[in-house]
C-alpha positions as CSV (number, residue, x, y, z in Angstrom):
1,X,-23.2,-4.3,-5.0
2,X,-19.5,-3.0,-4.8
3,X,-17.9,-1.5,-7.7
4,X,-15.7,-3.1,-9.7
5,X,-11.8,-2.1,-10.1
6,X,-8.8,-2.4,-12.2
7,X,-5.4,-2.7,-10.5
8,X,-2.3,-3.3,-12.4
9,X,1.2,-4.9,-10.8
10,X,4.4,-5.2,-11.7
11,X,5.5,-8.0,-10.3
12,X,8.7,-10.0,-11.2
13,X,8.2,-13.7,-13.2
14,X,10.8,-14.7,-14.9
15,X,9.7,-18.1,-16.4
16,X,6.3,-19.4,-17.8
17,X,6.4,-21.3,-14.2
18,X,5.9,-18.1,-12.1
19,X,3.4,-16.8,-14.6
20,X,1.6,-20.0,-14.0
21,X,1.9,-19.8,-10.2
22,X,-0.5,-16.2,-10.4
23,X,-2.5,-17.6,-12.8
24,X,-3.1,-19.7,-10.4
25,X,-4.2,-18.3,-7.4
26,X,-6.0,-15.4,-9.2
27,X,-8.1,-18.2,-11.5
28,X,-8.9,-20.2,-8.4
29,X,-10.4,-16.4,-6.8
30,X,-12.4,-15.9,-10.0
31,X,-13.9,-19.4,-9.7
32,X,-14.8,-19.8,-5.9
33,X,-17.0,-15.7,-6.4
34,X,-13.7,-14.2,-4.3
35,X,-14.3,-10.9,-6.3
36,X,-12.1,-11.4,-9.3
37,X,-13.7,-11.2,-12.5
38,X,-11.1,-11.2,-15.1
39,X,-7.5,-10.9,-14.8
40,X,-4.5,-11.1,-17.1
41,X,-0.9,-12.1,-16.7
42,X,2.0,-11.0,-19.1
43,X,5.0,-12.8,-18.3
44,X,6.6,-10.5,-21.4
45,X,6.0,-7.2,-19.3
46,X,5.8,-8.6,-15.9
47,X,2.5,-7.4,-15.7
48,X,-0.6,-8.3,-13.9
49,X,-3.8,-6.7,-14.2
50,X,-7.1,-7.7,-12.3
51,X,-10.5,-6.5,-12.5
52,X,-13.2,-7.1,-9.5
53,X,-15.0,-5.9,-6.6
54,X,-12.3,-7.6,-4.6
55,X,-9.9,-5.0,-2.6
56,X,-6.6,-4.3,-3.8
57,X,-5.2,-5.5,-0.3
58,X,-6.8,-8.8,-0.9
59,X,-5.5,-9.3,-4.5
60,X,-1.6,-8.2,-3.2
61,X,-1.8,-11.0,-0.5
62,X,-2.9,-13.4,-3.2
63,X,-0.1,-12.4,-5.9
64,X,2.5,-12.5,-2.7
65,X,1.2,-16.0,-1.3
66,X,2.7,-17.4,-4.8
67,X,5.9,-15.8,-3.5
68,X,6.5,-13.8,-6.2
69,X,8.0,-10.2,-5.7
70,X,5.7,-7.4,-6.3
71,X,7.3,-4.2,-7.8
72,X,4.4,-2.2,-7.5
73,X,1.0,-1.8,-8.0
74,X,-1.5,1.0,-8.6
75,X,-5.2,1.1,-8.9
76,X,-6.1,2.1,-12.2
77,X,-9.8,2.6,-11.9
């Protein structure tokens, strides 16, 4: 069994729409056993934080594919 991790992103939503958009993608990854295991999603701070055993590449591809722009992001544990 992998360890799980916390990565936070800032990544640029400006309307509840965009929000919903990572919602989403990162609901659909915690449902289907993808490796996501919680996640939330501030549209107020523009941050995105996601806890897994999924890699951070994999959850950056999925926040991207919603083609929002991602600031940054950092592994936090």
């Amino acid at each position: 069994m992998s360890d799980e991790h916390t990565y936070k992103f800032d990544v640029k939503m400006t309307c509840g729409g965009c929000s919903g958009a990572v919602t989403r993608v990162l609901e659909k990854a915690k449902t289907t056993g993808s490796g996501v295991t919680d996640y939330t999603v501030n549209l107020d701070t523009q941050e995105v934080v996601v806890k897994g055993t999924i890699g951070y590449d994999e959850v950056l591809e999925k926040i991207k594919k919603t083609g929002k722009e991602v600031r940054s992001g950092v592994v936090v544990e």
